[in-house]
C-alpha positions as CSV (number, residue, x, y, z in Angstrom):
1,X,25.6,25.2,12.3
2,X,22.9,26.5,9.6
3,X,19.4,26.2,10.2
4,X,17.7,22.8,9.6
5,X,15.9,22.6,6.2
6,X,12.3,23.7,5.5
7,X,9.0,22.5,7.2
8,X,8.6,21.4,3.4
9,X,12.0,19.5,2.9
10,X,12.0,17.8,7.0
11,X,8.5,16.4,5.7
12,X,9.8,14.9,2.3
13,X,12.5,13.3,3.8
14,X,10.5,11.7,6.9
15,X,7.7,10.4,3.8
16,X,10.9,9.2,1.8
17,X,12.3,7.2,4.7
18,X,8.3,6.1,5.4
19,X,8.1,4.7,2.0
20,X,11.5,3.1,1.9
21,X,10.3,1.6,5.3
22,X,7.9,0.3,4.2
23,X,8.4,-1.3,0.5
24,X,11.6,-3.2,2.8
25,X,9.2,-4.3,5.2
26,X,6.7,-5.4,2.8
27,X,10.0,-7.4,0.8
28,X,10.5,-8.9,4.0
29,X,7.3,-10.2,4.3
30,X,7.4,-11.8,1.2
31,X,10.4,-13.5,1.9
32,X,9.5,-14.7,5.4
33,X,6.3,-16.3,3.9
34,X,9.2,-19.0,2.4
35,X,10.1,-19.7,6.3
36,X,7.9,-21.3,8.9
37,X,8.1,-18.1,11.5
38,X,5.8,-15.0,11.5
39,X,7.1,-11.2,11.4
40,X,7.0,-11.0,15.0
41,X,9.1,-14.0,15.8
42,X,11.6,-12.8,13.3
43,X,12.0,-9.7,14.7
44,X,12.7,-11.0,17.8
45,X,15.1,-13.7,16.5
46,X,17.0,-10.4,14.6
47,X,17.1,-9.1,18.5
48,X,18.5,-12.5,19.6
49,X,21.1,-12.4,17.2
50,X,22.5,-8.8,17.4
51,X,22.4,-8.6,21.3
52,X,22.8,-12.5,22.1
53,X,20.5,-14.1,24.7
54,X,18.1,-12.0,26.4
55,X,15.3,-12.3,29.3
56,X,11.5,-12.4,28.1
57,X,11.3,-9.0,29.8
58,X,14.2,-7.6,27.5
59,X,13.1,-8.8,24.5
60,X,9.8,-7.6,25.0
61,X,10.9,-4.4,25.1
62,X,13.1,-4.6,22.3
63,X,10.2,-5.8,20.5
64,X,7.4,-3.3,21.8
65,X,5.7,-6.0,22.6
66,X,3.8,-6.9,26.1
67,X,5.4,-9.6,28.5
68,X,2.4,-12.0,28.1
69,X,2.3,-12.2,24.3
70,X,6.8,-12.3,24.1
71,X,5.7,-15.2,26.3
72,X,3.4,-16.9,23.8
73,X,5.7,-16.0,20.7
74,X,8.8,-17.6,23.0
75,X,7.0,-20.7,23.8
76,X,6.2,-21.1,19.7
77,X,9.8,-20.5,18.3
78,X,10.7,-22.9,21.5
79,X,8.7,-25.7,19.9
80,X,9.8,-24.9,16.8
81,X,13.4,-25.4,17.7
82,X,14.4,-21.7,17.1
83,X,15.7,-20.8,20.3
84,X,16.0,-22.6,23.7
85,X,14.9,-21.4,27.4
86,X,18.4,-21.3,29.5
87,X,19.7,-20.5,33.0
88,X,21.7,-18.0,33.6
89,X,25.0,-18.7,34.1
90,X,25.7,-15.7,37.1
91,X,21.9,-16.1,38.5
92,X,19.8,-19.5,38.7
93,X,16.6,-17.5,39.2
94,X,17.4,-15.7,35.7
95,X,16.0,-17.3,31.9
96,X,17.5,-16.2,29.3
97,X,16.4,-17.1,25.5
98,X,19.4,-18.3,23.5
99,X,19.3,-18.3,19.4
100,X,19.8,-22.2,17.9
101,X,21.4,-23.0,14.8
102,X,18.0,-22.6,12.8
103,X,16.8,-19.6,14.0
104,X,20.4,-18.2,13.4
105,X,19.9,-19.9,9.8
106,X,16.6,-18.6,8.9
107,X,18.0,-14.6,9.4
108,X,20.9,-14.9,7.9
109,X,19.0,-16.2,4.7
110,X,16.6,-13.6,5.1
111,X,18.6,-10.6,6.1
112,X,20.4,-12.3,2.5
113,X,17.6,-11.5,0.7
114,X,16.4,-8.7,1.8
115,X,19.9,-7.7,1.1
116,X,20.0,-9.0,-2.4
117,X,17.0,-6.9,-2.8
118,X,18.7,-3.8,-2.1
119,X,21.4,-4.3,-3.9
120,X,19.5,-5.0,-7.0
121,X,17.4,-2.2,-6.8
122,X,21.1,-0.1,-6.1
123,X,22.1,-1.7,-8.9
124,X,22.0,0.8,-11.6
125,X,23.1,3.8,-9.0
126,X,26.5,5.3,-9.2
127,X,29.0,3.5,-6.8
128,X,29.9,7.4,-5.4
129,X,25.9,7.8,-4.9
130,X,25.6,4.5,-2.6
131,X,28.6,5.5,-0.6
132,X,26.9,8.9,0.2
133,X,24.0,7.5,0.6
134,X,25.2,5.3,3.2
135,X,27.4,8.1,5.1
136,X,23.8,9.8,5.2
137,X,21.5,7.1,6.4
138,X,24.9,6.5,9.2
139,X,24.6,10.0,10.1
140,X,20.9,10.4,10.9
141,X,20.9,7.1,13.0
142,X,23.7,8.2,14.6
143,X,22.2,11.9,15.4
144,X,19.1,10.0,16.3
145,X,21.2,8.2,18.9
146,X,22.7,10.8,20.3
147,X,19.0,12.6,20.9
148,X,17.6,9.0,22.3
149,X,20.5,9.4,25.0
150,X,19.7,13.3,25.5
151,X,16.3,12.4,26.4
152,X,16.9,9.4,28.4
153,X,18.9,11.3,30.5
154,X,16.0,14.0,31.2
């Protein structure tokens, strides 16, 4: 395989993909402020909903977040009805947190958005262009997974 591109080119794209990060992030924000939950607790209902019901310790992880605080941010979508403390069904001793109806609701409509977004601002991009676009973006998380398991296993 040829050598990767430039210094020069390796940092445009990682400010590219910062940018992009964050102008979705920021979109994201302005939608959730139409939903009664904070960033965090979305991100960890987005967790909830891709990997189904999770330990506080899991998704504390998944959120980079410390046991204490997923704690605190549990106990507020609980009373909020957007997810529900359960036992597990193989161990007693085990709590998992399991998505409701309207915390599955308010990402859907979200991730909708956030969606619509995209595809507006795609909008006036040749239909070719977004397909390569996306074989790209699949290829770099994919090479990025295969170098997350590479250095797990060291």
């Amino acid at each position: 395989m040829k050598e990767i591109k430039s210094a020069t080119t390796i940092a445009e794209i990682e400010k590219e993909l910062r940018y992009i990060s964050g102008i979705i992030k920021q979109k994201g924000r302005e939608i959730l402020n139409n939903y009664p939950i904070t960033t965090p607790q979305f991100i960890a209902l987005q967790w909830l909903l891709e990997d189904g019901d999770l330990t506080i310790g899991e998704l504390s992880n998944k959120i980079n977040l410390a046991f204490s605080t997923t704690t605190d941010l549990v106990d507020r979508m609980e009373k909020n009805l957007l997810v529900e403390r359960k036992k597990d069904t193989k161990d007693r001793r085990v709590v998992r947190i399991h998505l409701l109806d309207k915390g599955k609701q308010i990402i859907r409509e979200v991730i909708e958005k956030r969606q619509a977004y995209l595809k507006d601002v795609l909008n006036d991009v040749p239909h070719g262009r977004v397909d390569m676009l996306y074989d790209i973006l699949q290829l770099l998380h994919n090479q990025m997974k295969i170098d997350k398991e590479k250095n797990n296993k060291m």
